[in-house]
N, C-alpha and C positions, 0 to 999 in steps of 0.2 A: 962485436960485429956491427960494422956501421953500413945502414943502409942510404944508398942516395935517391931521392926522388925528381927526377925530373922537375923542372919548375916549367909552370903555364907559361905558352905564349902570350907575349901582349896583347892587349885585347880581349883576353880568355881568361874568365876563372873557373873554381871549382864550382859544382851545382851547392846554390844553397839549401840549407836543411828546409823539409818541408812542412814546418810543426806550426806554421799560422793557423787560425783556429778557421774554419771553412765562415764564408762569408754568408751574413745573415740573408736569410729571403724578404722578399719583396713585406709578405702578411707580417712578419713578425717584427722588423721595421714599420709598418703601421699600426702596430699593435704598441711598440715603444711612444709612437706618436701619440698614440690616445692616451696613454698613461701618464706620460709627460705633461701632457695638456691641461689633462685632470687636474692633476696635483698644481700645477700654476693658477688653475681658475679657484682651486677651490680653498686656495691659502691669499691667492692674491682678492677675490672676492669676502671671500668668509674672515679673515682679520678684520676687514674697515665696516663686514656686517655686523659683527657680536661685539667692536670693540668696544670698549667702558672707558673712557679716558683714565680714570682714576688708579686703574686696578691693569691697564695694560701699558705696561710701558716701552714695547716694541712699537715703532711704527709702521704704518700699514706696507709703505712703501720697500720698509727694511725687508719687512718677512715676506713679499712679494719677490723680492730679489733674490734672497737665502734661497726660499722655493724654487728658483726657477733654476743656480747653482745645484742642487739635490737633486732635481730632475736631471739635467745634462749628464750630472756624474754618477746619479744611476741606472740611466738606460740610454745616455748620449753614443754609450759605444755601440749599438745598436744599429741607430736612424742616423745619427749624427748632430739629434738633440737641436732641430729645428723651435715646435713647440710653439711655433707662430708662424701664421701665414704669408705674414711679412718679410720674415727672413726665410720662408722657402721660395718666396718669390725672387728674395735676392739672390740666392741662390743657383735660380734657375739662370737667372739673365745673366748670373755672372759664369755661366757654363759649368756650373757642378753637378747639375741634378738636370735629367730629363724632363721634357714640362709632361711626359704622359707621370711619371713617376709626382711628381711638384702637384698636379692634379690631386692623386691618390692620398698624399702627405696632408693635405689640407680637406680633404675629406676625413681621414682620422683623426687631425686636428679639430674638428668643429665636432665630430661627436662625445672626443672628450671631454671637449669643452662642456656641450650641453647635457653629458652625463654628470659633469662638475654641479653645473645650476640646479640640474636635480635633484642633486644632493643637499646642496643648500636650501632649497626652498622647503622640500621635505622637512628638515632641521626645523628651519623657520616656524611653518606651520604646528609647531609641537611646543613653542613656547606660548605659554597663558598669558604672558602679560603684553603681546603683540596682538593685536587685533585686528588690524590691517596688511597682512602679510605683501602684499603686491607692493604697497605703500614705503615699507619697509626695505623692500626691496632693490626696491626705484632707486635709494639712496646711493647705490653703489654703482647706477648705472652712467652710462657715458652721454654727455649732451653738449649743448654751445646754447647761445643767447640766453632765455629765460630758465633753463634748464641746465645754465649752468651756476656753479656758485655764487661768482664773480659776476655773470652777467656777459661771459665773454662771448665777443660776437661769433659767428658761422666765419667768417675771414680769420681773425685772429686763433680759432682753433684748430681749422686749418692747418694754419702755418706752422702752428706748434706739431703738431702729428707727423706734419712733413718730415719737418727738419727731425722733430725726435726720432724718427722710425728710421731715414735714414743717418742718422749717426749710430742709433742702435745693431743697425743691420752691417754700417760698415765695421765695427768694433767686432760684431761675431765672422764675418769675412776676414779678418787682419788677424784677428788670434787664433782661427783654426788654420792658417794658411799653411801649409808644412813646411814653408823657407823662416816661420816662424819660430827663433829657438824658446821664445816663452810660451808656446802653444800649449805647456801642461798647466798655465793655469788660464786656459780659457774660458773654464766655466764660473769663474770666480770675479773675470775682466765681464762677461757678459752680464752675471749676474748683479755687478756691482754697478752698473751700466744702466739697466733697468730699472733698480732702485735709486738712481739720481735721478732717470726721466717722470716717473713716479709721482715722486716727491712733486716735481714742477708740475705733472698734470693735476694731480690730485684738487689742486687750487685752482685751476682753470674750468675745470668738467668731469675730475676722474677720465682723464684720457688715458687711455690704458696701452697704446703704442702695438697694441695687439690685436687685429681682427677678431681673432676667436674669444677673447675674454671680453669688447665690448658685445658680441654676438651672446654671450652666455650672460651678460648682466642688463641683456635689454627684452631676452625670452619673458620674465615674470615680470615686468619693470610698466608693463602696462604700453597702450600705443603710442605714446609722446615718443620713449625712448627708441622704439620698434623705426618710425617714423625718420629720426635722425640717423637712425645707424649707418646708410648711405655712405656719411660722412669717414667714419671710423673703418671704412672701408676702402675708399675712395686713397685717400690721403695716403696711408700706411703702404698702402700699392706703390702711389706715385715716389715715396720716399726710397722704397727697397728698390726702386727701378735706376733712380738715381747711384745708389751707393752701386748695387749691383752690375751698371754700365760705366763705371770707374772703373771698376775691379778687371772688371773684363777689357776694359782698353792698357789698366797697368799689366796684363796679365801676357796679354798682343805682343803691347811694349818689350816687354820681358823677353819673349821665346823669342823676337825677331834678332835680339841683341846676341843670342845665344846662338846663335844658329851660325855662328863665323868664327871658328878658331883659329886662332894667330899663330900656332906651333903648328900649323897644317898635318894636326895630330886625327882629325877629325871628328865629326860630334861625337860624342858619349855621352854615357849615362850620369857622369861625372859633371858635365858640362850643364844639366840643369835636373831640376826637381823634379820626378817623375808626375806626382801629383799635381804639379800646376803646367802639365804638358795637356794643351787641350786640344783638339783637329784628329783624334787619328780615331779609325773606327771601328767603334766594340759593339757595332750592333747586334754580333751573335750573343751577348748578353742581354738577355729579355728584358732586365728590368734594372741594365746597369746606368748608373745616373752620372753619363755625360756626356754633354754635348759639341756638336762639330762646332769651334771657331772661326772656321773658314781662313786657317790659314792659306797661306799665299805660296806659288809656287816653287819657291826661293827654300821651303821650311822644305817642301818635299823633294827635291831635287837633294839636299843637303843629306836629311834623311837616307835616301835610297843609293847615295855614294859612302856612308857609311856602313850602311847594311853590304853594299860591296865589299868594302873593303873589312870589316869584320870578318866576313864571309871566308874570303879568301885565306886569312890569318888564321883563321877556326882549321879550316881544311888541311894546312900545313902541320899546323900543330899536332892532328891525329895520328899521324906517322912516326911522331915521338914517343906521345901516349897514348893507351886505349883509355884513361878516365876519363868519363863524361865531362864536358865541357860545358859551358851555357855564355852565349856573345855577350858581353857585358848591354850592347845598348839596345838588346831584345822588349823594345817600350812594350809592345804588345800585349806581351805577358807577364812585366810589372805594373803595368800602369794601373794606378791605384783610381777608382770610378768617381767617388765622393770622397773629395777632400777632408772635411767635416768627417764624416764617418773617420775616413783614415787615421785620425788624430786621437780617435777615443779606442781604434783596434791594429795598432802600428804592429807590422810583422816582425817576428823575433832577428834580433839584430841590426836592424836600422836605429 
């Protein structure tokens, strides 16, 4: 006995399964963040504190970058393995994350951080052949002019900070983006990312391309260090502002181009990446992280004649079958919040 099933109207499929694992809360995504932090500061600090030339033959910058790969991929599906203040700034501007939410990220951020230093100085203070712990400390920390290696001036380090933090920030933008089909090895492009800027800092000032780890290697490091941090603030902002406001005008670019289909088929879900759809509002989620782009009339007009005509399609269709149906280009209640995130907890079957 052969059964026939009706097949869905265009436009309409069946409901998909609902086995995605329930979306992390706000505390426990800040709680990834402190964790992640942790572990960056306290392998990216504690390598170039205890190393021995002789007897280590990883370098500081390598195991600095492993770190922060290990971090991402174990609790990046989480937060979405930010980890620095720099790139949740980028983040933010590039419309992923809310700035109340980018606030909070960078508050857990800094206390794992300075839970990290604690731990090291602790350490510190327990070997006998150190006598100057503060002293010892300092070495790891971040500076420019006399304070740094080299000698390198407040301009020229600067510039370095800039540029690194934004190339850093655009590399973790570009590999979690979900039009991205190498996005599974994001934490490994980021990581290895890190450990090239590293390397280049290290000889300049230990610049560390990260607010939160010079913030935790200038706590013990005595007031010189305290004094310049400004700087490693300052710069890492301006860098992620840059990559972050790229992102967000290829991002503009993108949906506007999308928004016109040539088979006057109308937009769908087909038609572009849910997760780099920015403009539509979820503010009934409290602490979902993203922000209005301000698209342009033209995205909503387009929108709301699809949702028309889906509409009308859905309704015909019901007369055929009583199985639940779901409008394919229903953004609302696909639309994935945090890109980043989405990439480390992608729902079953995409």
């Amino acid at each position: 006995m052969t059964l026939l099933v009706p097949a869905p109207a265009a436009g309409v499929q069946p409901p998909a399964a609902s086995d995605a694992s329930p979306r992390p809360g706000l505390v426990a995504r800040l709680s990834a963040e402190a964790l992640g932090t942790l572990i960056v500061v306290v392998a990216g600090l504690g390598v170039p504190l205890f190393t021995i030339p002789q007897s280590n033959p990883l370098p500081a910058a390598l195991a600095a970058g492993l770190s922060l790969t290990a971090a991402m991929l174990a609790v990046g599906y989480v937060s979405g393995g930010h980890f620095n203040p720099a790139v949740t700034v980028g983040n933010a501007i590039a419309g992923r994350i809310r700035l109340a939410a980018a606030a909070a990220y960078i508050g857990a951020q800094l206390v794992g951080a300075a839970l990290g230093a604690v731990a090291l100085f602790g350490v510190l203070r327990t070997v006998p052949t150190i006598s100057d712990s503060q002293g010892a400390f300092a070495t790891v920390a971040s500076g420019f002019g006399e304070h740094s290696i080299i000698q390198v001036p407040m301009a020229g380090v600067l510039l370095v900070e800039v540029l690194g933090t934004a190339l850093l920030v655009a590399v973790f933008l570009a590999t979690t983006a979900s039009r991205n089909p190498a996005r599974a090895a994001a934490p490994f492009a980021v990581g290895l990312t890190t450990a090239m800027l590293l390397q280049l800092g290290q000889a300049l000032g230990n610049v560390p391309f990260n607010p939160a780890r010079a913030t935790a290697s200038a706590i013990f490091s005595g007031p010189d260090a305290l004094g310049q941090l400004w700087l490693f603030w300052v710069a890492p902002v301006v860098g992620a502002a840059i990559a972050g406001l790229v992102f967000r005008g290829f991002a503009q670019g993108a949906q506007t181009a999308q928004t016109t289909d040539p088979a006057g088929a109308g937009f769908t879900h087909a038609d572009s990446d849910e997760s780099d759809l920015d403009g539509f509002d979820v503010a009934g989620l409290d602490d979902a992280e993203v922000t209005d782009t301000g698209l342009t009339g033209a995205v909503d007009d387009a929108d709301k004649g699809a949702r028309a005509g889906h509409t009308g399609k859905a309704k015909s269709a019901g007369s055929a079958s009583a199985a639940p149906v779901r409008v394919e280009n229903d953004v609302e209640n696909d639309v994935e919040n945090d890109e980043a995130r989405s990439f480390f907890d992608r729902k079953a079957g995409k």
